[in-house]
C-alpha positions in Angstrom: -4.1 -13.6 0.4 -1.2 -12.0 2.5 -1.8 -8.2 1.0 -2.9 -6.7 -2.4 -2.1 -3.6 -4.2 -4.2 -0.4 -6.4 -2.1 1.8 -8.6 -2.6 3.9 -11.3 -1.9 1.7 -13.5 -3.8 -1.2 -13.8 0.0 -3.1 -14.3 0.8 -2.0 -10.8 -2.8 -4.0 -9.1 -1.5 -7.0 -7.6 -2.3 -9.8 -5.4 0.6 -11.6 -2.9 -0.5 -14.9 -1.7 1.2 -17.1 0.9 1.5 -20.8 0.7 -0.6 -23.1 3.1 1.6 -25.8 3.9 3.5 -22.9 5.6 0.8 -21.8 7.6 1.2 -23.6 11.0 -2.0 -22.4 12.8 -1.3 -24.2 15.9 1.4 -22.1 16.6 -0.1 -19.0 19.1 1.2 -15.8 17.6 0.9 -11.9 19.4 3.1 -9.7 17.2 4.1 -6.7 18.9 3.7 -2.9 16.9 4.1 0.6 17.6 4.3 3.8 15.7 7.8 2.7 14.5 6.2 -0.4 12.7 5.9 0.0 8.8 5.6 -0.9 5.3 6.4 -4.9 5.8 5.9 -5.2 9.3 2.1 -3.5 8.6 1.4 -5.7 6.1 2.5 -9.3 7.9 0.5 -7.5 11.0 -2.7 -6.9 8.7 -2.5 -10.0 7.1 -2.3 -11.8 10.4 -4.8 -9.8 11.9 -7.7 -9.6 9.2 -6.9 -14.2 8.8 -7.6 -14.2 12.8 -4.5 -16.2 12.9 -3.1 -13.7 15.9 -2.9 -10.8 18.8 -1.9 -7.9 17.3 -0.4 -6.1 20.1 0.4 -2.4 20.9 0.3 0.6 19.3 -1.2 1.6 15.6 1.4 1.5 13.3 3.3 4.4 11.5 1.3 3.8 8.2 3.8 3.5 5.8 2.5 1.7 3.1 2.8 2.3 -0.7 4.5 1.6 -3.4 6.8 3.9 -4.9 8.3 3.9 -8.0 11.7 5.9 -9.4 11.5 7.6 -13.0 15.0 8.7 -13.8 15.3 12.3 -15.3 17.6 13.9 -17.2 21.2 15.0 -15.8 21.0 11.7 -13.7 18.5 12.8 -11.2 15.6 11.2 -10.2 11.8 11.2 -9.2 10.3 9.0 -6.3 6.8 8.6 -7.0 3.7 7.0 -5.2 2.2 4.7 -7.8 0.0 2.3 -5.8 -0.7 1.3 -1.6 -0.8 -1.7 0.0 -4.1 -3.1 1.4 -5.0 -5.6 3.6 -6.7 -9.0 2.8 -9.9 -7.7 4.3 -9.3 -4.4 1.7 -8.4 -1.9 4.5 -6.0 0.6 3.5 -2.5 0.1 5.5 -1.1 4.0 3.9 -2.0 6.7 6.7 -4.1 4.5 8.7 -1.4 2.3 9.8 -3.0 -0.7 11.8 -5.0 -0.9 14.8 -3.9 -3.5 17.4 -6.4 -5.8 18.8 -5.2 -5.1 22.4 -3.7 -1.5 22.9 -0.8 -1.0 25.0 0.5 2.3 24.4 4.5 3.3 25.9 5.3 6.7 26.8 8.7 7.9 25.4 10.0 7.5 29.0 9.7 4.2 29.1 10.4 3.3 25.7 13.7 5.2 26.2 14.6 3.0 29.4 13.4 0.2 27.5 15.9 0.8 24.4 19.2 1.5 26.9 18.5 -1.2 28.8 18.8 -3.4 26.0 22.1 -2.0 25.0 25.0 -4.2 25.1 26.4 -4.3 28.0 29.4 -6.7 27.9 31.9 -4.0 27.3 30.7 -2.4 30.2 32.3 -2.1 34.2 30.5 -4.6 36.5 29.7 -1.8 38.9 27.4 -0.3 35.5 25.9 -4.0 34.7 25.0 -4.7 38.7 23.1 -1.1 38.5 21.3 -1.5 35.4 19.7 -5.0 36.5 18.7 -2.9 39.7 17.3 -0.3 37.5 15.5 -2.7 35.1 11.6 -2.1 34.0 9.3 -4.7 32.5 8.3 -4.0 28.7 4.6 -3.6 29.3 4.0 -5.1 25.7 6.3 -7.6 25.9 5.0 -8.7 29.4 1.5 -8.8 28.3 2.2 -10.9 25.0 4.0 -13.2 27.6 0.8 -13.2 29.5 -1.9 -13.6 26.5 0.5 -16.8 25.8 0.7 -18.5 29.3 -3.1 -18.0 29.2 -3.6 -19.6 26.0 -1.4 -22.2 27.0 -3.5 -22.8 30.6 -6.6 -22.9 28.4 -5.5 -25.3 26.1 -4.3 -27.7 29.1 -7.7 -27.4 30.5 -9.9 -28.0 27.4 -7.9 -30.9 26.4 -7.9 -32.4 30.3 -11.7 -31.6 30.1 -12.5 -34.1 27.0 -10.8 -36.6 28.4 
């Protein structure tokens, strides 16, 4: 079960399952969220996170999570309406909540701003401005600590299978 979903309708109640044979658990996974993560993003995080098949690193996500449905009206206007949310396999609810990471690491805005420019192209740009932007460069703290949860995993798994040898 990747997520289900409660309306109120008992139409709108349904279940979304992956397939197994797609499911490569040897694979190490962190996935990365912050307040900008939502609706399918929230779900793949709390369907990773409640299977234990992942990190989920960052910050708790926007909680954007239910489904909305459109009822046309009359003069060719129209209504958006909630008519069910999204819950986890576990049966936590995504909407409002958002998910919690298993390791915080929370950005200011600061550096989330010098983290967004600094990944603007820069190809179009004068050497002078490229040369002074790799001078001015900062480590994504999320980024760097997936990277590290990863090595580590890696290390470990050197060492357990060099240990029943």
């Amino acid at each position: 079960l990747i997520v289900y979903t409660e309306g109120r309708r008992l139409d709108q109640n349904r279940k979304y399952y992956g397939r197994k044979e797609t499911w490569d658990s040897e694979i190490p996974l962190v996935i990365l969220v912050n307040r900008g993560s939502a609706s399918a993003s929230e779900i793949v995080a709390g369907a990773v996170k409640d299977h234990k098949r992942g990190i989920i690193l960052g910050e708790t996500t926007f909680g954007k999570a239910s489904v909305q449905s459109v009822i046309d009206l009359e003069g060719g206007n129209s209504l958006r309406l909630t008519t069910a949310k999204y819950y986890t396999p576990e049966g936590v609810s995504i909407h409002d909540k958002g998910i919690e990471p298993d390791i915080k690491v929370t950005l200011t805005p600061e550096v989330q701003l010098q983290i967004i420019k600094q990944q603007e192209d820069v190809h179009n740009l004068p050497e002078e401005e490229v040369q002074k932007r790799e001078q001015e460069k900062i480590l994504d703290p999320q980024l760097s600590r997936a990277h590290d949860l990863l090595r580590a995993r890696r290390l470990f798994m050197r060492n357990v299978e060099i240990s029943d040898e």
